[in-house]
N, C-alpha and C positions, 0 to 999 in steps of 0.2 A: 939701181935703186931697188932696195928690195921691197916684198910685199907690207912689211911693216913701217918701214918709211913710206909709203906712197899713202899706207889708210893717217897716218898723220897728217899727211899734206893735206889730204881732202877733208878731212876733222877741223882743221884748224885753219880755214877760210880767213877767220874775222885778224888773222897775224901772219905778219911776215918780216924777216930780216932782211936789212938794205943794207951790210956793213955791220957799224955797230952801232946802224939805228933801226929802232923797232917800228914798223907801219901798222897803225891799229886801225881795223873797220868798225865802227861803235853804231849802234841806235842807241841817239840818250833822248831819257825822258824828264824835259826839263819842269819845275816845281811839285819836286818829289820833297815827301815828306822827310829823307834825308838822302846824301850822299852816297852814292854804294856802287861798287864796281860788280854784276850779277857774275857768279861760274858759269860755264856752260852746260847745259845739263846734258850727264849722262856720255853714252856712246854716239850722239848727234854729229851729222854733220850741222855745224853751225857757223855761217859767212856772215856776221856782226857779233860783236860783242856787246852788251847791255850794260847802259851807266846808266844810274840816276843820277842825279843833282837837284837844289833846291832853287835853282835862282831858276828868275823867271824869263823867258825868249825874247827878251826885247833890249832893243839897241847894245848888241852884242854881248849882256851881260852872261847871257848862257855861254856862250865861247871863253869868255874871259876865266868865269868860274871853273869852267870844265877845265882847262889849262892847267889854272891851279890845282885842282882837284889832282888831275892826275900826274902833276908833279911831284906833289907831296904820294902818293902811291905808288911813280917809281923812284922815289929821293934823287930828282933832278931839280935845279931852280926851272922856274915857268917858262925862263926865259928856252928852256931846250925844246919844249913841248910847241907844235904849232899844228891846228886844225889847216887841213892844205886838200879837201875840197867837203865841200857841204856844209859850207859856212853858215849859209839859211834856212838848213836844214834839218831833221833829225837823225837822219842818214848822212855821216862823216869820215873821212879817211884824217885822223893825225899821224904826227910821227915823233916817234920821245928822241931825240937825241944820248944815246949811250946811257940808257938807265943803267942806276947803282943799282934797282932793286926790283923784283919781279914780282907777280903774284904769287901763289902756291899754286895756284892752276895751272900756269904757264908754262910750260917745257923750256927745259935754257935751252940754250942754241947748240 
């Protein structure tokens, strides 16, 4: 590995590839005024990635929305996307199944 592969490794905490599925470590902060998936700023190391969403923390609606949310931002159905731990939490590990589409921030694989 070289030195420029390894400072990406350690930049890019909050992602990783399983295959050709994507594992995202998220802080969402839910009853944002709207939707938005944050960049990360800068030259950080940063191990979460920041989502808003609007809906609010109760009886699992913030998971459901969040789902949605970032299926429609990798152009997967919902059905691919599943929160798999930190369910009741703000702090989450999901995992997209084979996104069609990535952010601009995100390095392909």
């Amino acid at each position: 590995m070289s030195i420029t592969e390894a400072i990406k490794v350690t930049n890019a905490g909050w992602y990783r590839w399983e295959g050709d599925d994507l594992v995202l470590n998220l802080k969402v902060q839910p009853r944002a005024s709207a939707d938005s998936l944050e960049e990360p700023a800068g030259d950080q190391a940063v191990d979460e990635l920041r989502v808003r969403i609007t809906a609010p923390p109760v009886d699992g609606k913030a998971n459901a929305h969040l789902e949605r949310f970032l299926a429609n931002c990798f152009g997967v159905p919902p059905s691919r996307v599943e929160v798999i731990s930190g369910a009741q939490g703000r702090h989450k590990r999901v995992r997209i199944r084979q996104p069609k589409r990535l952010p601009t921030f995100l390095p392909p694989r």
